[in-house]
N, C-alpha and C positions, 0 to 999 in steps of 0.2 A: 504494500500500500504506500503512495508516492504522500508526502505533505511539502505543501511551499514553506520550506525553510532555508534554502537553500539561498548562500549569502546574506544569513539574519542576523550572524552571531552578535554583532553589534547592538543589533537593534533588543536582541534577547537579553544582553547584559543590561541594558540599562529599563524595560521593561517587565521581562519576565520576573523578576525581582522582589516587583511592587503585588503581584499577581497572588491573590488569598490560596492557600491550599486545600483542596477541600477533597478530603479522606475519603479512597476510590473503597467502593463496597466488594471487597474481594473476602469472600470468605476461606476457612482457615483450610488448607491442602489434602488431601484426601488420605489416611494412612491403609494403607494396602497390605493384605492378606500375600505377605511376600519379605525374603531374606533381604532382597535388596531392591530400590528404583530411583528411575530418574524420567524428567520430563526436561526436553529440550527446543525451542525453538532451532529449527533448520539454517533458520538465514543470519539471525543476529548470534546463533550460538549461544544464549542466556539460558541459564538455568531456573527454570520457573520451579521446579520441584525435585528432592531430590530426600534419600533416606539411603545411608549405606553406598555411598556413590562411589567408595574408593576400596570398598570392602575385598579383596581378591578372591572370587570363587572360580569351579569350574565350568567353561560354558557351555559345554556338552556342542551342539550342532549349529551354535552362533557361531562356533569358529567357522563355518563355511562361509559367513559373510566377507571373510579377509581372503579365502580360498576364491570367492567369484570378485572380488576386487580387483587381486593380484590377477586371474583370466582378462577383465575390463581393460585391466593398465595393460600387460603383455599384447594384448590386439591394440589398442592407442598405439604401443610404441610401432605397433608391425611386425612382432616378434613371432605372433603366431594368429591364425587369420578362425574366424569362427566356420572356415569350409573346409579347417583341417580334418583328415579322415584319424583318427587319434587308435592306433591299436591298442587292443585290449591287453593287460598283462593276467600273468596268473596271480600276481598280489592285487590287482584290482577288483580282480573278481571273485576272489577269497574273503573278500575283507567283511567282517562281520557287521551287524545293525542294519539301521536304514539303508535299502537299497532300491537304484534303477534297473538292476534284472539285465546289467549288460554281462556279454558272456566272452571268455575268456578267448583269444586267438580272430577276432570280429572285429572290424574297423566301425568305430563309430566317429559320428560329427562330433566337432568340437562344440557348434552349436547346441546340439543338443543333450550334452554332457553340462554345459551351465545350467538347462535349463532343470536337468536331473538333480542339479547340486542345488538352485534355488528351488525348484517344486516339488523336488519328491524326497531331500534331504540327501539324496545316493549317497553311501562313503564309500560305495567304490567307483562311483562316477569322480568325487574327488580326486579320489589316490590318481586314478586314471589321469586327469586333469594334472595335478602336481605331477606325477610322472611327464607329461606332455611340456611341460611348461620348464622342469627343471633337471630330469632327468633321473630323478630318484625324491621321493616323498620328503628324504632328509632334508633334503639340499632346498626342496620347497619349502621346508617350515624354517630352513635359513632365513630363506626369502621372504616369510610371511615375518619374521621379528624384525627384519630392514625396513618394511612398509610400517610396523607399527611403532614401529622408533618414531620416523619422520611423519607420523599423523599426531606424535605426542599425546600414546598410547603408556602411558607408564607404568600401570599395572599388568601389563602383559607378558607374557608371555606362550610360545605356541612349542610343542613337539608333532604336532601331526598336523594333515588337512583336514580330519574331519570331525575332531570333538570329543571320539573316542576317550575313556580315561587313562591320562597318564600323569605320571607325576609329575607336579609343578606345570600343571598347562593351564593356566588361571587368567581371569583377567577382571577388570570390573563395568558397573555400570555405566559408568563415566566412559571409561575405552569404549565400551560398544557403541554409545551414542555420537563419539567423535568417527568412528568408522561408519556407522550407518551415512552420518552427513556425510562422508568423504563419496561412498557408495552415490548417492541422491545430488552430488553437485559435482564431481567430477565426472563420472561418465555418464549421463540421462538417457546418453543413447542406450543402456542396456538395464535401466533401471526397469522400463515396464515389465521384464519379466519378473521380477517381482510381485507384479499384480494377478498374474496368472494363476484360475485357480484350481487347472488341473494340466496335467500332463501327460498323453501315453507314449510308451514306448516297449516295442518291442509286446503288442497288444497288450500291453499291461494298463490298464486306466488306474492311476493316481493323483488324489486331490493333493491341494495344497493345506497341509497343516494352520495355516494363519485362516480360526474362524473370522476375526474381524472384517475379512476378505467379504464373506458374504451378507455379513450384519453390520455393515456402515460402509456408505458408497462414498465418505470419503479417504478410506483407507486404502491405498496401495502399494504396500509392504511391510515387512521386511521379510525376519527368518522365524520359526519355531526352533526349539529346543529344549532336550528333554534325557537325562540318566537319573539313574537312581541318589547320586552324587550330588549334583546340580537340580535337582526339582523339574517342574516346568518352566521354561522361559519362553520370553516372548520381545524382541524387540517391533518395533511396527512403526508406520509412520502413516499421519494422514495431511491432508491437505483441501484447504476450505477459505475461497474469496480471497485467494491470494497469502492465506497464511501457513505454511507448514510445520508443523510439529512432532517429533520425534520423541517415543515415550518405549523405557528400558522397563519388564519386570523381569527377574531374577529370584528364584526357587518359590515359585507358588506349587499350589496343592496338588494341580491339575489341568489338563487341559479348558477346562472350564473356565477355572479358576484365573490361569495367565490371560485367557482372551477379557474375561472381567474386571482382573485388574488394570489392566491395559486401555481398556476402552470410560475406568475412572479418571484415567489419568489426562486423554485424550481430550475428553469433555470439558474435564475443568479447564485446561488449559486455553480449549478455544472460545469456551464460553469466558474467561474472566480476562483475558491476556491480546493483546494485538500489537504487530511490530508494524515500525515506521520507518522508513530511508529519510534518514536524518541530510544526510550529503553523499553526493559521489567523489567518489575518486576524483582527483585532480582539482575541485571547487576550490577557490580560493576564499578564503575566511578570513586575512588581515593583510594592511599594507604596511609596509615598517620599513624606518631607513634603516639606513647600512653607512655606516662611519669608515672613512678613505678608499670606497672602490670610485671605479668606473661608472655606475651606475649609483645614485641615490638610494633608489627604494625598491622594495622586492618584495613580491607576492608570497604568502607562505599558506599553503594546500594541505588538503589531507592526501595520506595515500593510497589510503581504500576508503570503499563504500563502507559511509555507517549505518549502520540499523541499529535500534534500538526496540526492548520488548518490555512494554509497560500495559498494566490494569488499564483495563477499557475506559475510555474518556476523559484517563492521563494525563495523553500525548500533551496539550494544551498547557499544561503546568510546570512542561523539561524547561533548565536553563542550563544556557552553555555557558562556562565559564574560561575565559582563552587565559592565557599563561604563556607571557614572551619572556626570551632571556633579557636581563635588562639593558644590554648595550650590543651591539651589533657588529660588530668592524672585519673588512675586508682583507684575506680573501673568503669567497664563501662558495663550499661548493654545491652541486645541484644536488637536492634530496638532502642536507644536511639538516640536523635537527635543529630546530630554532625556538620550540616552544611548544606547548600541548592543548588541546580540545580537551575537557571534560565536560561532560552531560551529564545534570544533576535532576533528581526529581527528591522533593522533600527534605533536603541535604544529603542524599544520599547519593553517591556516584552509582551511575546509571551504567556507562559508556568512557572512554577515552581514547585518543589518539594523540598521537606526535605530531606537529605543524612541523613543513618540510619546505625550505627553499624551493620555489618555482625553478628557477635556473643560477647559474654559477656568475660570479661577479668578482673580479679579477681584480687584485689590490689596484690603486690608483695613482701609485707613484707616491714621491715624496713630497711638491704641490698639493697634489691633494689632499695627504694629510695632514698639511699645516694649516690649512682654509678649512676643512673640516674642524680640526682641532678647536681653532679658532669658534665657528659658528658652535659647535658644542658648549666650550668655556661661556659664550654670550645665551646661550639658552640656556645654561644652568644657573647663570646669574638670574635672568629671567624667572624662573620657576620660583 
């Protein structure tokens, strides 16, 4: 959801100020029949709700969501194409639990080996996959701790593709929710299988685990998951008038149970909570000199899009509060930090960013810093 605010800060510091607070009716978060959850908006990344969010358990079959990630990114890079004919090993088609019923020494698509790994949970459509992708399962759950380093994943860790129990294969609900987003905004193109709610192969008809699928048409993902270790889980995500939200339970009772708690979590959040693009990327928010360059004065931008995820009817109350370093002088180069954006609601920081040099401004000689100097000394007499 777009709001004219862009290029306000000015006008925000010195009115939103004056602006009475008047206490959004959010009532108190839902506690859920569950080890562990979290409720995340998609786009701003804020935490609307959360119980046990760094607690390290086993994920049982969410670890496949880092298994079709890493599929996602390997095709982005070109590494391997979803019209790969992917042969069958005999450890793929050994491998115990949930399964797509591929059979041992048979070329299957790559294609529809994701689709085995997101709809029917397959763990030997997995292994199959990690094999395909890395050469051996090990060397894939190398590869799956590399991705979740750089998604700053921190409670994780992986020994397999596919969730199975092994020791120290743990992660939490925090990690999951930061991969779900990575899932949902880096590759789109492959996210609608996600929404899919059945799958055959090989005549086997297989729904998809995620009830939410069929009892709320705004849900289009994620994963289920389920051992005796780990409970039920359930990460999911929906999407409604432009707002997305992403909602983690971790060791509920039952399948029931995770679709229920899930869809607590879901409601409150769309019912009480709504995100705003504060500014885009590259907006310029303050002008400010620069003491002995070349140039006078310089823009200073943010350098991503902000959003922010505030109680319904809020938004009207944020104040931005800018933060310049106090004296400026040349040389300066492009994207260098010169100050910060925070976004307050109630005195509360909401948001922050760094203020960045528009462009580089090259000292201005020895002239210049004595005329400068000068007009400086005369404006601080001034002041």
């Amino acid at each position: 959801m777009r709001m004219p605010m862009r290029g306000l800060a000015v006008l925000l510091l010195t009115m939103m100020a004056n602006l009475a607070w008047a206490a959004a009716l959010v009532p108190q978060a839902p506690k859920l029949a569950a080890s562990a959850y979290l409720l995340m908006d998609a786009d701003s990344g804020h935490i609307i709700v959360e119980h046990g969010a760094d607690e390290v358990l086993p994920p049982a079959s969410l670890t496949k969501m880092m298994t079709a990630y890493i599929l996602a990114y390997e095709v982005a890079e070109g590494n391997v194409s979803l019209a790969d004919e992917v042969r069958i090993s005999e450890k793929a088609w050994r491998t115990e639990g949930s399964r797509m019923f591929v059979q041992e020494g048979k070329y299957v698509l790559l294609e529809d080996l994701m689709r085995g790994i997101v709809i029917q949970s397959g763990n030997d459509a997995s292994v199959a996959v990690a094999e395909h992708v890395a050469g051996s399962e090990e060397a894939f759950a190398d590869l799956m701790n590399q991705h979740a380093d750089r998604l700053g994943m921190t409670h994780t860790r992986f020994y397999n593709s596919t969730g199975l129990p092994a020791e120290g294969h743990l992660t939490s609900a925090r990690d999951l929710a930061l991969l779900a987003r990575a899932i949902i905004n880096d590759y789109p193109e492959h996210y609608s299988v996600y929404a899919e709610r059945e799958f055959t192969f090989n005549k086997i008809r297989q729904p998809n685990r995620n009830k939410l699928l069929w009892r709320d048409s705004t849900v289009d993902g994620l994963k289920t998951g389920h051992t005796q270790a780990a409970g039920y889980c359930l990460v999911a995500s929906a999407k409604k008038d432009g707002q997305r939200l992403i909602s983690v339970v971790l060791g509920a009772k039952s399948t029931e149970s995770r679709a229920q708690e899930s869809q607590k979590l879901l409601t409150y959040g769309m019912r009480f909570f709504e995100s705003h693009t504060l500014y885009d990327a590259g907006d310029s928010l303050q002008r400010v000199r620069v003491w002995g360059g070349e140039t006078d004065y310089l823009n200073l931008v943010v350098a991503e899009d902000m959003m922010v995820t505030v109680p319904r009817g809020q938004a009207k109350h944020l104040q931005a509060n800018i933060e310049i370093n106090p004296e400026i002088g040349a040389p300066v180069a492009q994207d260098q930090e010169l100050g910060s954006l925070h976004i307050m609601l109630d005195g509360e920081l909401v948001a922050e960013q760094p203020l960045l040099a528009e462009q580089a401004i090259a000292d201005g000689g020895f002239i210049k810093s004595m005329t400068d100097g000068v007009a400086k000394f005369l404006q601080g007499v001034l002041d």
